[in-house]
N, C-alpha and C positions, 0 to 999 in steps of 0.2 A: 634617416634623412634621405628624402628622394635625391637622385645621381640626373641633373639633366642630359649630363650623354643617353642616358640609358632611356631612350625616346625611339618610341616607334613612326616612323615616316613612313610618305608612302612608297616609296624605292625599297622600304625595309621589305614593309607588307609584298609587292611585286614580287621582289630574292625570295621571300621565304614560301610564295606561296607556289610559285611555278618551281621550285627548287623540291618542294615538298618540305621544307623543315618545320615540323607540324608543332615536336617539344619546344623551338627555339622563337617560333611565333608564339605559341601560347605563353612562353614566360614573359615578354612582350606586354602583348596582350595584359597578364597580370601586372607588369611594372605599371603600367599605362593606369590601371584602376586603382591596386594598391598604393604604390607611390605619389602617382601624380593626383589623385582622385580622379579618374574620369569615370565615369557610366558605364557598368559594362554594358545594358545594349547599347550603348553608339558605340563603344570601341570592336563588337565583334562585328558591329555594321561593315564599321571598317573594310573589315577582313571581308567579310562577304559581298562585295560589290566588287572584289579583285576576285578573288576567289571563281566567279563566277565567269570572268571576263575570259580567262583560265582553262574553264570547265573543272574547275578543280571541287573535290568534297572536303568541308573543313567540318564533318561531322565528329571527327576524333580528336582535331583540335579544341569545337565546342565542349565535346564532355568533359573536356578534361580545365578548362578555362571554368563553366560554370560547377564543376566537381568540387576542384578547390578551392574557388572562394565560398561555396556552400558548409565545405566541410571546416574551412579557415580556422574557425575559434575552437574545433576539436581536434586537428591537429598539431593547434598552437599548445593546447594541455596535453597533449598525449608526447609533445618532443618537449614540453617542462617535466613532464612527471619522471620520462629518462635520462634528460641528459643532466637535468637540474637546473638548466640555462633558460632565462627568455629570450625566445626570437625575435622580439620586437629591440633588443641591442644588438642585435647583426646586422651589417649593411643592407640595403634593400636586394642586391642582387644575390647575396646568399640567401637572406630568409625568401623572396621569392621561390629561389631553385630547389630552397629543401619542400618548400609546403607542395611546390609542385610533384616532386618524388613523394614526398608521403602518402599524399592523395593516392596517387597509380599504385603505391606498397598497401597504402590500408585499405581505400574504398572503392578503386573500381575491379572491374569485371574481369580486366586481362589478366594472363598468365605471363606476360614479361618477368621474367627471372629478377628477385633483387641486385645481383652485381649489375644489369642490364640499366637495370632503373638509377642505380647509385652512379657508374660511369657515365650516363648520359647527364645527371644532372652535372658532373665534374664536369664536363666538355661546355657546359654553356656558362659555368661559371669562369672556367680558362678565359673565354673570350673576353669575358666583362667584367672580372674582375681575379685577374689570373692569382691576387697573391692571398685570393682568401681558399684557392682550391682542398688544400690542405686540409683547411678545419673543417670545410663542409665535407670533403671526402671520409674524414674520422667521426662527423656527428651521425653522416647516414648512416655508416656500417655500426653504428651505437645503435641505432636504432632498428635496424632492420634484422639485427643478430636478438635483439632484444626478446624475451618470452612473446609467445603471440596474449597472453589471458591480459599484460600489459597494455597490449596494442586494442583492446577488444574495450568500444565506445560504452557498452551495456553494461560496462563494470563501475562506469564513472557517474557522477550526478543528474540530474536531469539536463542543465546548461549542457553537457561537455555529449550528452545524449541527443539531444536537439539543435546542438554548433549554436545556441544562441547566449552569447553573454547575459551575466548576471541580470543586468539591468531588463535587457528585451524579455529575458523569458519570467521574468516577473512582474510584469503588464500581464501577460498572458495569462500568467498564475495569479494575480488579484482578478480579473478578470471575469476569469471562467472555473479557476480550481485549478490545482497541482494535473489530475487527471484528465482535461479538457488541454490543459497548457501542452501538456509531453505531446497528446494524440496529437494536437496542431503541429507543435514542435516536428514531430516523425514527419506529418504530411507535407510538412513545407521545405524538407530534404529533398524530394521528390520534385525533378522539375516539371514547369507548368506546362499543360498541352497547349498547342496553340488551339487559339476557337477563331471560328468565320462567324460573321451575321452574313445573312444575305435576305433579302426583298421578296418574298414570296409572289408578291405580285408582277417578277418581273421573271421569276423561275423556282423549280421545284426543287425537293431536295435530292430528288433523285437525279433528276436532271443534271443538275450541280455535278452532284458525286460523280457521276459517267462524264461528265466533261475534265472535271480538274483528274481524274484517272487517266485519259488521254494525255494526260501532258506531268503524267510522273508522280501526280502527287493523291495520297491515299487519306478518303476523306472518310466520316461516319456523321451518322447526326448525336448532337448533342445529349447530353445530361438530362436538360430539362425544358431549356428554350426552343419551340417548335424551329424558329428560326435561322440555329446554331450548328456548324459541324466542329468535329473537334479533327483536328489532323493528326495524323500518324506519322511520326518521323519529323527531321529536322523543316525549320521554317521557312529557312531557305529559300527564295525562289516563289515566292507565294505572288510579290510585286508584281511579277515578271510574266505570272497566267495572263491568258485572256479575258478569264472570266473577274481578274482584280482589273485592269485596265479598259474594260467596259461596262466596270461599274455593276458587276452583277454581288462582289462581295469584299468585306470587310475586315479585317483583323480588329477585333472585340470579344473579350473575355464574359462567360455567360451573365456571371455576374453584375459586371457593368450594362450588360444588355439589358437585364431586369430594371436596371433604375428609368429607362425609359418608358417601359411597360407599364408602370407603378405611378409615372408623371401621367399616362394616359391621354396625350394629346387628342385634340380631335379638329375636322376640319373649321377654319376661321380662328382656333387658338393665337393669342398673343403670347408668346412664348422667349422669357430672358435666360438664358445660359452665361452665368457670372464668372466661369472659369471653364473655359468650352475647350481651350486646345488639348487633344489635336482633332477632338471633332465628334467624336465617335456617336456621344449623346444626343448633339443638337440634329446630326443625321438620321440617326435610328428616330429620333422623335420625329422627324420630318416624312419618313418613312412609312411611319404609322400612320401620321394624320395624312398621306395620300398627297403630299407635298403642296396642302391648300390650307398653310399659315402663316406665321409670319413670325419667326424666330432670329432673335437679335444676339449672336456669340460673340461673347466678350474675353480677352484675355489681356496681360501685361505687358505678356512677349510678343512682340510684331512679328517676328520669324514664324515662331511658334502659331502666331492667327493665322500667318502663312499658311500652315496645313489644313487647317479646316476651310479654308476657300478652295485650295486643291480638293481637298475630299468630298468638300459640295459638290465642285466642276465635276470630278469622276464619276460620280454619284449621278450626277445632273438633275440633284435637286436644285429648284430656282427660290425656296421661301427661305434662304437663309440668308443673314447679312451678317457682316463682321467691323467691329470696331476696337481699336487699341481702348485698355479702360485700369485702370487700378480698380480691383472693386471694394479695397476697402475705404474707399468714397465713390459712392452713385450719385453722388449730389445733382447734378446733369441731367441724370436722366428721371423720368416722369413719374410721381410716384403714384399709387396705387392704380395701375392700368393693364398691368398686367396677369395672364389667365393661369399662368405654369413661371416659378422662379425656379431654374435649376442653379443648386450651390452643390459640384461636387468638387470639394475642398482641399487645399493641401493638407497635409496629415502626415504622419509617421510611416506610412506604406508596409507597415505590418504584414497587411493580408497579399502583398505583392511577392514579398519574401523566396517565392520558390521561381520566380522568372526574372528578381532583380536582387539579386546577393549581395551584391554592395551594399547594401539598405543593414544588410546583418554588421558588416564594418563601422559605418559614417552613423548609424540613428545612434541620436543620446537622450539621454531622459533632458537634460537642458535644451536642446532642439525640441522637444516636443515639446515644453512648454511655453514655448517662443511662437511654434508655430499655432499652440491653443488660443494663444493671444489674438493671432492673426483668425482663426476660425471665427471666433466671437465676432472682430471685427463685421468681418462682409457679412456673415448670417446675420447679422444687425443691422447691416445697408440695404441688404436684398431684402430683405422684410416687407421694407416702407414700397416698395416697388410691386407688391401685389395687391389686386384687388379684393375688393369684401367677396366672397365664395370662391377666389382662387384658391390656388395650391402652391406652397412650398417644399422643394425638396431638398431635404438634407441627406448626400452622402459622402461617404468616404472609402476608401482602399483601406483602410485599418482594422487590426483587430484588437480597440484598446476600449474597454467601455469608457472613459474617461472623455475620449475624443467621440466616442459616438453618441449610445444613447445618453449618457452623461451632460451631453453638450445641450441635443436635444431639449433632455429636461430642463436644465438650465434656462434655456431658451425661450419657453414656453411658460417659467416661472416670471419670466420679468418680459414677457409679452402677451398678456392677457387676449387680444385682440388675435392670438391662436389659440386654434385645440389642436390635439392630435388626431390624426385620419386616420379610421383604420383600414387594414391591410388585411381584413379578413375578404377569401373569395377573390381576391386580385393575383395569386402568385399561380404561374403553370401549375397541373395537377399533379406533376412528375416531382415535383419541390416535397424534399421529406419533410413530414412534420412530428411534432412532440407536443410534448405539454407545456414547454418550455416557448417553444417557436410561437406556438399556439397564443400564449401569452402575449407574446409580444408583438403578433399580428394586431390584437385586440388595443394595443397602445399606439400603434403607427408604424412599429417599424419591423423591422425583419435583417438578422446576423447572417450572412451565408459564411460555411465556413469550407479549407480544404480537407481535412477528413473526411467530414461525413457526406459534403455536399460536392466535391471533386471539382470545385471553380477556386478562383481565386478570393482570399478572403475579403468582405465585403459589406459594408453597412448601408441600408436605404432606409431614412425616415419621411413622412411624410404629414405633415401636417397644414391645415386648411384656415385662412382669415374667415374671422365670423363676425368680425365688429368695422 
């Protein structure tokens, strides 16, 4: 049971961060997403908007904030298999304090000495919950005096090898295969790099590069997207360039970037985005078409439309509008007039998993099928809203075939008045292909995944009214 004293404010954030206390934020931090459920990216937002005010680096706080909710579910099995105990019946402020010492003893990089790591997590449990010091001070030294072949992930199952509970990593594993699952599983340990879009038309990529270099921060081009750099080092401070605040670029993952390549806008396009916030897609597509269209972003959340009017104004594209909308009714609005429906959907966020860990916590197989519901829904709203030779785009952040091409299919079984578009000769030429991929160009859609293809996982279908 969450403890609501044990709430991170922003006086906390302030103390802890010009104070330096890096362990005692980050446990924080962790109470704030474990406990209370927040986001971790908005909770380490948080911290980075102080942080900064500061001048301070909370790069050692993030690794170790996204470390252990990454590693969570393997060393929730690795302190059952020793001590015999589940941690999920210890108060929040002890099983916090131990996951967070585990983490620094199993998985990361420093040489902090274990009594170093076992006394510091005592010291933070004193404060918050002084009468459980005791048991957490005897489970560490249980654990840390423990063989290391115990402590050693590659001895344990697949789940406890890839931190994904039962459930997540067997989407994975019906999916793609035992063998396609783990490789994911490993790659998605690995946090995400950050990626830029940025406008070619309005600067090069070198260009780019030698400017945000100037100002601290270390860029390269992309994977595959001509468009794309991927950054080195923490994110940090990205806001804050000139070259984000003049609108020359973006935070968008390459993947997501593809879905608008694939939409292929062009000038004079009608153009509907049925779940637009926070923008990323209805821009880049606007981008493309040389900002001579007429793109209608639609979302639920009025704050959340919020960003993509910002993003536009930054951007200073002028063809986008925005309206509050449920989309799982369009009734409202016009049907078949439109050139481009983009649906990129809620979903399970599978393929996000290596830049949003919480996702590994909070997803259940009953939320995904709550939220399939809702998929079916709008892709059934949005439908009626294109015209005869338009385009539909279906995608998602998952990597569940169920919610993807599944859905797809589905789709297109009980809506005749689609086919599937293919995707042959559409994707960058940097994009690996197989025989596999290959395939599924040939049906409409295309899987990016982070193994093999080093972007965030990612589904785009594409399918075209012909009646």
């Amino acid at each position: 049971m969450f403890d609501p004293k044990i709430h991170l404010t922003s006086d906390d954030l302030k103390r802890m961060v010009e104070n330096k206390c890096e362990r005692e934020l980050c446990f924080l931090l962790l109470c704030d997403v474990i406990g209370a459920g927040s986001y971790s990216n908005l909770s380490i937002k948080k911290a980075d908007r102080i942080a900064q005010k500061y001048n301070v680096s909370l790069n050692f706080v993030r690794a170790m904030f996204y470390g252990t909710l990454t590693y969570l579910y393997s060393i929730d099995q690795i302190f059952k298999r020793i001590t015999r105990k589940d941690i999920e019946e210890l108060d929040i402020v002890s099983s916090v304090a131990i996951r967070q010492a585990l983490w620094q003893e199993l998985f990361s990089d420093s040489d902090i000495p274990d009594y170093a790591v076992v006394s510091t997590a005592v010291d933070i449990v004193k404060k918050y919950n002084p009468k459980a010091c005791g048991l957490v001070n005897a489970l560490l030294r249980q654990i840390t005096s423990a063989d290391r072949s115990v402590k050693d992930i590659d001895q344990y199952n697949p789940n406890v090898k890839t931190s994904l509970k039962p459930e997540l990593f067997g989407i994975l594993k019906k999916s793609y295969g035992q063998e396609k699952a783990v490789s994911i599983g490993k790659a998605l340990l690995t946090p995400s790099l950050t990626t830029l879009r940025f406008d070619p038309a309005k600067i090069s990529a070198e260009d780019l590069i030698s400017e945000l270099s100037d100002e601290g921060i270390e860029a390269c081009p992309g994977h595959f997207m001509p468009c794309a750099l991927t950054i080195k080092g923490s994110p940090s401070g990205i806001e804050n360039t000139k070259a984000y605040k003049t609108g020359l670029i973006s935070v968008q993952n390459e993947a997501a970037q593809l879905a608008s390549v694939i939409a292929s806008p062009v000038k004079g396009d009608k153009i509907l985005d049925v779940c637009s916030a926070p923008g990323g897609k209805s821009c880049h597509m606007a981008e493309i078409a040389s900002d001579d269209c007429s793109i209608l972003a639609l979302d639920l959340n009025p704050s959340r439309l919020e960003l993509v009017r910002q993003n536009a104004e930054r951007l200073d594209l002028k063809s986008i509008e925005t309206e509050t909308a449920d989309s799982t009714d369009l009734s409202k609005f016009v049907d078949g007039v439109y050139d481009i429906v983009l649906c990129d959907l809620p979903c399970s966020g599978l393929g996000l998993i290596g830049r949003k860990p919480d996702i590994r916590l909070n997803m259940t197989y009953e939320k995904i099928l709550e939220i399939s519901k809702i998929q079916k829904k709008i892709l059934d709203e949005a439908s009626k809203k294109v015209k005869k030779g338009g385009v539909l785009i279906y995608c998602t952040c998952t990597l569940n075939s169920d919610e993807n091409e599944g859905r797809m299919k589905d789709f297109l079984a009980d809506h005749p008045e689609y086919k599937a578009s293919s995707l042959e000769g559409m994707l960058p030429s940097k994009v690996k292909l197989d025989k596999n991929r290959e395939i599924s160009l040939a049906q409409g859609y295309v899987t990016l995944f982070p193994d093999t293809d080093n972007v965030d996982g990612f589904f785009i279908s594409r399918m075209e009214r012909v009646l």
